[in-house]
C-alpha positions in Angstrom: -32.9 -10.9 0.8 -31.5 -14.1 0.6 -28.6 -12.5 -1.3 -27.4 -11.1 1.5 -27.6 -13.5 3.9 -25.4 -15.5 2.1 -22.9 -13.1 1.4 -20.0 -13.6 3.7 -19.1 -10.8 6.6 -15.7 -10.0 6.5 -13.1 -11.9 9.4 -11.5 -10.0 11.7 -8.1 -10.6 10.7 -8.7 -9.8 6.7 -9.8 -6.1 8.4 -6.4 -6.5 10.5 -4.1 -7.2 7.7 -5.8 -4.6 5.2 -5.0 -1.6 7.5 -1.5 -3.0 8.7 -0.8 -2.7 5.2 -2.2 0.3 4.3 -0.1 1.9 7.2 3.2 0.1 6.0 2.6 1.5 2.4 1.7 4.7 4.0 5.1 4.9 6.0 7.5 3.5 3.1 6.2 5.7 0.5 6.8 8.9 3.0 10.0 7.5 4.0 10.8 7.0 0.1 9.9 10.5 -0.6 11.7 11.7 2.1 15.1 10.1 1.1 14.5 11.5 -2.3 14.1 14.7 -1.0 17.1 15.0 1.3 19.1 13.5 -1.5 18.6 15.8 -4.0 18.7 18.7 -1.3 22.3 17.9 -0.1 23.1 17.7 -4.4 21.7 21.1 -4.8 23.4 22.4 -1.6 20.7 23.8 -0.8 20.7 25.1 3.2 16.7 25.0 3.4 15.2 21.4 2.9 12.8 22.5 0.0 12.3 19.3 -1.9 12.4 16.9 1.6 9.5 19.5 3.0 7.8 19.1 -0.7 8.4 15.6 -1.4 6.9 14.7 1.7 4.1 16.9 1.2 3.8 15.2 -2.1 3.7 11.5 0.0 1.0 12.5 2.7 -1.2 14.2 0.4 -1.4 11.3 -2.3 -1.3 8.7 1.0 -4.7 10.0 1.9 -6.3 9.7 -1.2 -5.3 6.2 -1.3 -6.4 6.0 2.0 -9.6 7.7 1.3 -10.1 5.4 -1.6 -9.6 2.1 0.6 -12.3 3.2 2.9 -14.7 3.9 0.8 -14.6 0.1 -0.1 
C-alpha cells in the first residue's frame, strides 16, 4: 500500500502537453499523407483523387492505433 501512496499522480499540464502532441502528430502525419497523395495524383493525371482518398485513409487509420495505444497507458 505504501507503494502507491508514494507513487506520484500525474500534473495537469504533463496530461496537457501529451494530447496537444498527439493531436499535432495526428494532423501533420494526415496532412503529410495527404500532400503525397495529391502529388502523385496530379503525376498520374489521374481525374479522381485515388491515392489522396487512400493515403489519407492510410493516415487516420494508423493515427488511431497510435492513439489507441497512448490511451491505453
Amino acid at each position: 500500500m505504501e507503494k502507491a501512496s508514494k507513487q506520484k499522480k500525474p500534473k495537469p499540464y504533463n496530461s496537457f502537453l501529451k494530447y496537444s502532441g498527439l493531436g499535432l502528430q495526428m494532423a501533420m502525419t494526415i496532412a503529410a499523407f495527404g500532400a503525397a497523395g495529391y502529388w502523385i495524383d496530379k503525376r498520374l493525371e489521374f481525374r479522381f483523387p485515388v491515392f489522396l482518398m487512400l493515403f489519407i485513409l492510410i493516415a487516420l487509420t494508423g493515427n488511431i492505433y497510435l492513439l489507441y495505444r497512448n490511451l491505453e497507458k
